[in-house]
Gaussian input, Z-matrix of N, CA and C with variables (Angstrom, degrees):
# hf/3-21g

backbone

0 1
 N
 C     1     B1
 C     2     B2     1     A1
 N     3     B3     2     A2     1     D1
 C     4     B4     3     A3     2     D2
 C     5     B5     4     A4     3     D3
 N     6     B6     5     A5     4     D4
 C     7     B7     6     A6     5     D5
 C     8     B8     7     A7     6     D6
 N     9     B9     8     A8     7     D7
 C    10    B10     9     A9     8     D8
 C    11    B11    10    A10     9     D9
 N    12    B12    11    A11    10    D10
 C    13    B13    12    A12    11    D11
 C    14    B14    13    A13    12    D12
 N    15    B15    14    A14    13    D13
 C    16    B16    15    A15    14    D14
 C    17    B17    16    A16    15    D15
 N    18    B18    17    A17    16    D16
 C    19    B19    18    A18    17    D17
 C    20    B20    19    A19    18    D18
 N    21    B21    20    A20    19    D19
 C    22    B22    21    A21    20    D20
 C    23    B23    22    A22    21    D21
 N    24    B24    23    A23    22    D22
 C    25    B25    24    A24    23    D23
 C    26    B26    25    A25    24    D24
 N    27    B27    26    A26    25    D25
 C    28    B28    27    A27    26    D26
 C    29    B29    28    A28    27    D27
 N    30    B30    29    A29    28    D28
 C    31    B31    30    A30    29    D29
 C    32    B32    31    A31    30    D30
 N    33    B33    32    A32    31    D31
 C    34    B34    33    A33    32    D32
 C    35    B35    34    A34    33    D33
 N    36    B36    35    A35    34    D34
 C    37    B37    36    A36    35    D35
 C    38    B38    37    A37    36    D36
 N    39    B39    38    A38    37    D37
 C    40    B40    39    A39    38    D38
 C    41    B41    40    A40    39    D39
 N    42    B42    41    A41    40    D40
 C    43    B43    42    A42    41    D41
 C    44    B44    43    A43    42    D42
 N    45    B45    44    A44    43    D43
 C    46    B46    45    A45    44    D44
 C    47    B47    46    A46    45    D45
 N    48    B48    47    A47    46    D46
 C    49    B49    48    A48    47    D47
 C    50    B50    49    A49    48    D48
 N    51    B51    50    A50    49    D49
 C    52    B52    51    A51    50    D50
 C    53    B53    52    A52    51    D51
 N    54    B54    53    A53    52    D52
 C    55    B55    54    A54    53    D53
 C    56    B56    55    A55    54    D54
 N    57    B57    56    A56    55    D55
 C    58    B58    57    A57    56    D56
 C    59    B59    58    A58    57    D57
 N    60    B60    59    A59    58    D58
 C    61    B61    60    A60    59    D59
 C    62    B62    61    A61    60    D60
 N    63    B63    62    A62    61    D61
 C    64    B64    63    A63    62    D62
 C    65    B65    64    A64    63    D63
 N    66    B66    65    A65    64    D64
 C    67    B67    66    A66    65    D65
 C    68    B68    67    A67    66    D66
 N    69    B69    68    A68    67    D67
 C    70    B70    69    A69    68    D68
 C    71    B71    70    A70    69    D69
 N    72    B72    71    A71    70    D70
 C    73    B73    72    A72    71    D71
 C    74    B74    73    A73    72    D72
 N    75    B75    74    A74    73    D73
 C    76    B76    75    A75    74    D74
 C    77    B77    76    A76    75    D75
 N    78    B78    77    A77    76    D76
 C    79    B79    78    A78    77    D77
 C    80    B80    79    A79    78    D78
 N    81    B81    80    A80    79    D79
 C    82    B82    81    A81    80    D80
 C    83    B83    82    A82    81    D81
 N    84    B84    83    A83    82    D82
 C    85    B85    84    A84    83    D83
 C    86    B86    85    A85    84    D84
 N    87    B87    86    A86    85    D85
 C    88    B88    87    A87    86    D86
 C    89    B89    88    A88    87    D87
 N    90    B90    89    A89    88    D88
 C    91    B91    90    A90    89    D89
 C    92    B92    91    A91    90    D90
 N    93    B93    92    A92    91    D91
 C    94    B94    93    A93    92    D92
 C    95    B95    94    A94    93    D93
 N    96    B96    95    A95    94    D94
 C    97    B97    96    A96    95    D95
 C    98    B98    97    A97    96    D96
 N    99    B99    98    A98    97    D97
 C   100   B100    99    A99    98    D98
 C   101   B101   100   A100    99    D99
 N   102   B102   101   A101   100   D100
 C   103   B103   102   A102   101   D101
 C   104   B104   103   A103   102   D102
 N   105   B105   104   A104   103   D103
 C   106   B106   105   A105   104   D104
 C   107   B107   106   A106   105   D105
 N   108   B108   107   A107   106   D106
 C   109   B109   108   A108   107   D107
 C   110   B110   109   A109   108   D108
 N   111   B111   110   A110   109   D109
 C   112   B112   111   A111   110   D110
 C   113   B113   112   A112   111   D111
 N   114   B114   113   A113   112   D112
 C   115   B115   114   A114   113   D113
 C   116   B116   115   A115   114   D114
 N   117   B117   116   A116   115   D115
 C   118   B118   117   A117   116   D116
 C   119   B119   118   A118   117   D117
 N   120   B120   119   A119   118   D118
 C   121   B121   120   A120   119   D119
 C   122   B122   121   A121   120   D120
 N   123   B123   122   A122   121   D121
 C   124   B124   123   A123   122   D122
 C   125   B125   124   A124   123   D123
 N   126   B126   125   A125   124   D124
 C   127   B127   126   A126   125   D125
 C   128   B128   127   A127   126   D126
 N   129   B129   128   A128   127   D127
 C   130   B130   129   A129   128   D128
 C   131   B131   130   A130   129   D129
 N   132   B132   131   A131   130   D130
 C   133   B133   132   A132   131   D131
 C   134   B134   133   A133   132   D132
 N   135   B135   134   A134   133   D133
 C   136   B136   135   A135   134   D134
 C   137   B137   136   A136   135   D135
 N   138   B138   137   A137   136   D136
 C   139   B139   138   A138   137   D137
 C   140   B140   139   A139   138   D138
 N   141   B141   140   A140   139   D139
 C   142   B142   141   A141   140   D140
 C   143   B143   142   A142   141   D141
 N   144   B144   143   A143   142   D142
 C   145   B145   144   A144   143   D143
 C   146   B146   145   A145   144   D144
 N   147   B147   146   A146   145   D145
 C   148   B148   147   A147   146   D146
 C   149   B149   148   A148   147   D147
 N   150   B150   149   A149   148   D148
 C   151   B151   150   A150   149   D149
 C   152   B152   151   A151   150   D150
 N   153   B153   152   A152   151   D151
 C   154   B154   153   A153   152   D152
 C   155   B155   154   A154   153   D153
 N   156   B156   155   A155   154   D154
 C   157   B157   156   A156   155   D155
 C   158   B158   157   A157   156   D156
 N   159   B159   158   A158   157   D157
 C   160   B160   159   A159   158   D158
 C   161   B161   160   A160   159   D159
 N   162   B162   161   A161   160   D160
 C   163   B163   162   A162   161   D161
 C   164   B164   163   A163   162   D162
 N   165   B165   164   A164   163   D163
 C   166   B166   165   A165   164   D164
 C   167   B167   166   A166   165   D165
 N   168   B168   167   A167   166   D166
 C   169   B169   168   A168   167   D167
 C   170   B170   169   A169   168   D168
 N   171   B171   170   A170   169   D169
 C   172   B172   171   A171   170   D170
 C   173   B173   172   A172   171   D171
 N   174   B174   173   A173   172   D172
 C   175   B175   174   A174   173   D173
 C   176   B176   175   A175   174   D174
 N   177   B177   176   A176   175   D175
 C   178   B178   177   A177   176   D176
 C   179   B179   178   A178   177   D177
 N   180   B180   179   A179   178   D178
 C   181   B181   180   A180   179   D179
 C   182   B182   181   A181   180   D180
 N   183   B183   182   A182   181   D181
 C   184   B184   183   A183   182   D182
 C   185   B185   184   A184   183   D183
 N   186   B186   185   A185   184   D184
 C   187   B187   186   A186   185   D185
 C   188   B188   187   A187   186   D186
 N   189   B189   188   A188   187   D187
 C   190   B190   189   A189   188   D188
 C   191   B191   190   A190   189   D189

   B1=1.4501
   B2=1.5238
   B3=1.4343
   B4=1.7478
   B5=1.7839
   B6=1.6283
   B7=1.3307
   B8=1.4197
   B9=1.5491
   B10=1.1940
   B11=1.2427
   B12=1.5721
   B13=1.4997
   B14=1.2846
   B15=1.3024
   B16=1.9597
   B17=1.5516
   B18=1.5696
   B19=1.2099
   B20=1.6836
   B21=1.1083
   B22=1.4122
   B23=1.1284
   B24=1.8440
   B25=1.4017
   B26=1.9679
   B27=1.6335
   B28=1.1075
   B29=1.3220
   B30=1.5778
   B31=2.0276
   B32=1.2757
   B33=1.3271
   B34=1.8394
   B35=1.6240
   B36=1.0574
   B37=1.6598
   B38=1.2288
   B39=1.3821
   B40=1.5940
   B41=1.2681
   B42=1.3799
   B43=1.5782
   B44=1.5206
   B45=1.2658
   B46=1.6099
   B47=1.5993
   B48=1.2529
   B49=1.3492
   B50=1.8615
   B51=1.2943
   B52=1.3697
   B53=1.4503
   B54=1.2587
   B55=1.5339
   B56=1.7663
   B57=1.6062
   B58=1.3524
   B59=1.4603
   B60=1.6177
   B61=1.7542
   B62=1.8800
   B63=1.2464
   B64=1.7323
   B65=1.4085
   B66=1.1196
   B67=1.4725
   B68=1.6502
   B69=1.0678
   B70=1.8060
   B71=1.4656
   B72=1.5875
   B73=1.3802
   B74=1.4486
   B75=1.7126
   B76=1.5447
   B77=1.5248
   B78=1.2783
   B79=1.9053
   B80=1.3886
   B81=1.6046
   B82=2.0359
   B83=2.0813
   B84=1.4187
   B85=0.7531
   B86=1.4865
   B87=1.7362
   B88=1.7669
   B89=1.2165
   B90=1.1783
   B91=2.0338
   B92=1.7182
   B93=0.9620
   B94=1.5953
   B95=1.6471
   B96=0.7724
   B97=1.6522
   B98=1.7164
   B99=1.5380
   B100=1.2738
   B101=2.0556
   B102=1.1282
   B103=2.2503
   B104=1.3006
   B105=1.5693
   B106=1.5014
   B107=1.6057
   B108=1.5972
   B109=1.7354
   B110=1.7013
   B111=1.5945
   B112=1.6620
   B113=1.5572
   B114=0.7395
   B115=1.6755
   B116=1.8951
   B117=1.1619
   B118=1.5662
   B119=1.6588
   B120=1.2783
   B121=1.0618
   B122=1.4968
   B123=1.5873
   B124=1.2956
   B125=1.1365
   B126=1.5053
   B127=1.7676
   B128=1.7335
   B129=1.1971
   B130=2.1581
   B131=1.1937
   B132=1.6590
   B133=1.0049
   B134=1.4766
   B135=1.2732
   B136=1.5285
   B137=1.7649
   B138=1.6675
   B139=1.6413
   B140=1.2570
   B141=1.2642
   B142=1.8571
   B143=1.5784
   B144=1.1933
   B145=1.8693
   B146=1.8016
   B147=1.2758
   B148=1.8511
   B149=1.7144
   B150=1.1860
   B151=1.3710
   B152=1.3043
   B153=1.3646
   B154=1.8805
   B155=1.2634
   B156=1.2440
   B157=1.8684
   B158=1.4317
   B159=1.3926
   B160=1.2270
   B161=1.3373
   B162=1.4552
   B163=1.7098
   B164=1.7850
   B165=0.8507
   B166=1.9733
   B167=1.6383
   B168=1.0858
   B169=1.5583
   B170=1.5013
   B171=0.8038
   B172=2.1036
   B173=1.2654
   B174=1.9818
   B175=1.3295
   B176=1.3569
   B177=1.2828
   B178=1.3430
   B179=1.0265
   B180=1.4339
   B181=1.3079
   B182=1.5494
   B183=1.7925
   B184=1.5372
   B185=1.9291
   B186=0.8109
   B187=2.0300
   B188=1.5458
   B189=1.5052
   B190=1.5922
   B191=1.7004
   A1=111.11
   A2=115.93
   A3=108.37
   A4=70.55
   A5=140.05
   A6=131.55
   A7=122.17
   A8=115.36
   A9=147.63
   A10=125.12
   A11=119.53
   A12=129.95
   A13=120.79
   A14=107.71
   A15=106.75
   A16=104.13
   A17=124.33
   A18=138.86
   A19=106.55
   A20=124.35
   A21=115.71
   A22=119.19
   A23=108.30
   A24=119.35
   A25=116.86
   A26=107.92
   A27=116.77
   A28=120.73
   A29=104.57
   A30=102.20
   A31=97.25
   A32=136.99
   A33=127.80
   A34=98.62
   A35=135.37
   A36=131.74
   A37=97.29
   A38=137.03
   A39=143.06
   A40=104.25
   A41=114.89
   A42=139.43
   A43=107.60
   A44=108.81
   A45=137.99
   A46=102.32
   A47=105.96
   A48=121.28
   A49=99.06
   A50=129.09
   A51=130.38
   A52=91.16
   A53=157.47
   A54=174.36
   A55=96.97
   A56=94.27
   A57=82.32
   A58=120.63
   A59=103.76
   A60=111.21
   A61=105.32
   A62=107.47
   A63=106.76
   A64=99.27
   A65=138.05
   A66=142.91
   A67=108.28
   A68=107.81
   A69=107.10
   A70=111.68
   A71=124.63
   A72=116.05
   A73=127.02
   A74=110.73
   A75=119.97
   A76=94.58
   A77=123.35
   A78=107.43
   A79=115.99
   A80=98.54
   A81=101.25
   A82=83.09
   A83=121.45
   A84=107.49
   A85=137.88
   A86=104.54
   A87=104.56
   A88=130.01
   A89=96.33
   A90=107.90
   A91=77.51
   A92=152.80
   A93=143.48
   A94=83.20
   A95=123.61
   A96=122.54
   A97=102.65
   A98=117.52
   A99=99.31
   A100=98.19
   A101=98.57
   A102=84.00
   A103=85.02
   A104=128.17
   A105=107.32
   A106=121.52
   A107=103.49
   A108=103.35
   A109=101.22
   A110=100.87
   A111=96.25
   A112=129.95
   A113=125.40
   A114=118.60
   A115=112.73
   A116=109.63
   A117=92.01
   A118=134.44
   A119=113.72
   A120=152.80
   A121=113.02
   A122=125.51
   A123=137.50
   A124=117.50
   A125=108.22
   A126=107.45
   A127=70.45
   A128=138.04
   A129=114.28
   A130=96.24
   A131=110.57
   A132=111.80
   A133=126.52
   A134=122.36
   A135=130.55
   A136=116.54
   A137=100.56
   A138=99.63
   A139=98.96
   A140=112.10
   A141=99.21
   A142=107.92
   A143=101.91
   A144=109.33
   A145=111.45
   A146=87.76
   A147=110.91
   A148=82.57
   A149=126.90
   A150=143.87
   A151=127.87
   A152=102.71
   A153=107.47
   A154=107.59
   A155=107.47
   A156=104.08
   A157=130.64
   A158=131.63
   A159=125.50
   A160=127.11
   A161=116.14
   A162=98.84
   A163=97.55
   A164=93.35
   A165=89.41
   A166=106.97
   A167=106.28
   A168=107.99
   A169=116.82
   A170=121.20
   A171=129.30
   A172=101.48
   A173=135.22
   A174=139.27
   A175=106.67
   A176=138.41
   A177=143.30
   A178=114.58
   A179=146.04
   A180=128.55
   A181=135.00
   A182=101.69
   A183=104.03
   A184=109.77
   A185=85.15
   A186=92.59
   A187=95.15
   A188=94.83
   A189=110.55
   A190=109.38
   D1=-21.50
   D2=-151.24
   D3=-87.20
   D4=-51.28
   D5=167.56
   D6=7.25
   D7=-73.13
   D8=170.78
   D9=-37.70
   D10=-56.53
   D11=144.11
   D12=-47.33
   D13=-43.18
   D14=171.93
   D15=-53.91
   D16=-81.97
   D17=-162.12
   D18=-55.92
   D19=-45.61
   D20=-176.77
   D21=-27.91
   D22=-75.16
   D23=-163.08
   D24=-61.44
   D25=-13.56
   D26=164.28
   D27=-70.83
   D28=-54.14
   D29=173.91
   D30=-52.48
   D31=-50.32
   D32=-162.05
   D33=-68.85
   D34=-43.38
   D35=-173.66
   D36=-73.51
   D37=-41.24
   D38=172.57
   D39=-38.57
   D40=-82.94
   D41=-171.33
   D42=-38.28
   D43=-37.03
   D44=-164.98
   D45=-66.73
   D46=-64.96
   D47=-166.41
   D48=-77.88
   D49=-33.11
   D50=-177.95
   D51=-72.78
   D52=-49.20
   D53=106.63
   D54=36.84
   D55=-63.96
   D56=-164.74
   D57=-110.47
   D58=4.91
   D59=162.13
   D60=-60.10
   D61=-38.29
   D62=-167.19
   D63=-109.62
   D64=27.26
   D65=131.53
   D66=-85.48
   D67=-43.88
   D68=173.42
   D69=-70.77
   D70=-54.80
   D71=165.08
   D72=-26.75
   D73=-50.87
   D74=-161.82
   D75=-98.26
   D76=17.17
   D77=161.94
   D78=103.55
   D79=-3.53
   D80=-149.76
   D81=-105.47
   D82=142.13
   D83=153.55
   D84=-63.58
   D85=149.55
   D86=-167.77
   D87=-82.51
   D88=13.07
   D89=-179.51
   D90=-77.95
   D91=-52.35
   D92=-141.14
   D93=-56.03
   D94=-53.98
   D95=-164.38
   D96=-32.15
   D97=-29.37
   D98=-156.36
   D99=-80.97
   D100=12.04
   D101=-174.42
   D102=-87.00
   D103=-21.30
   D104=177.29
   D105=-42.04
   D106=-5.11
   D107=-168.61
   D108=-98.50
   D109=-14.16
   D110=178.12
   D111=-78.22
   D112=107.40
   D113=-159.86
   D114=-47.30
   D115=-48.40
   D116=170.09
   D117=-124.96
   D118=29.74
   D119=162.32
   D120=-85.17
   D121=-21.11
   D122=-176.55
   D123=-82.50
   D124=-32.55
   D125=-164.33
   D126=-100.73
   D127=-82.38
   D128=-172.36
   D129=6.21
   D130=-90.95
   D131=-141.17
   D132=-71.35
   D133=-17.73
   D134=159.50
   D135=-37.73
   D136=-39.85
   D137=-169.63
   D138=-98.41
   D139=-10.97
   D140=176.73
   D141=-76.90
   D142=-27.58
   D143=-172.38
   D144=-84.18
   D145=-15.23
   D146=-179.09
   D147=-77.62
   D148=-101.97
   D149=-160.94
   D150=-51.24
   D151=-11.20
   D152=-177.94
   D153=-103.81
   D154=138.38
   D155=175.07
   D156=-44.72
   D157=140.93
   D158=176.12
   D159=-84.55
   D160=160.13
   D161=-169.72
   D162=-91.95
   D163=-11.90
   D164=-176.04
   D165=-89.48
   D166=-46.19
   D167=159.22
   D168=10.10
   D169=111.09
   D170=175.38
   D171=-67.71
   D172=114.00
   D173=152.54
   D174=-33.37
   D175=123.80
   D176=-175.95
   D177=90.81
   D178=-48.63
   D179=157.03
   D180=-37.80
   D181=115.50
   D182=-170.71
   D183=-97.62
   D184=121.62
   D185=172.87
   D186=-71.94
   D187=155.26
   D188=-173.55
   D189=-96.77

């Protein structure tokens, strides 16, 4: 069990930092990463960041 307490706070800083490398990639600032900690405010915001245009996004590039 004490395992469990070790590894947690790493998957959450993990998740955290993967959160806000591809919020920084796609243009969006990377503080957004932190609602990943809100329980249902997380999955919102996943499809809003899924579905809204990106600011880095290439003019002319078409998504499939």
């Amino acid at each position: 069990m004490e395992l469990f307490f070790i590894i947690l706070p790493a998957y959450i800083l993990f998740c955290l930092w993967l959160g806000y490398r591809i919020l920084q990639k796609a243009g969006f600032d990377g503080r957004w990463a932190l609602v990943l900690l809100v329980p249902v405010v997380n999955i919102i915001m996943i499809w809003v960041f899924a579905f809204s245009s990106w600011p880095n996004l290439r003019p002319g590039v078409k998504l499939e």
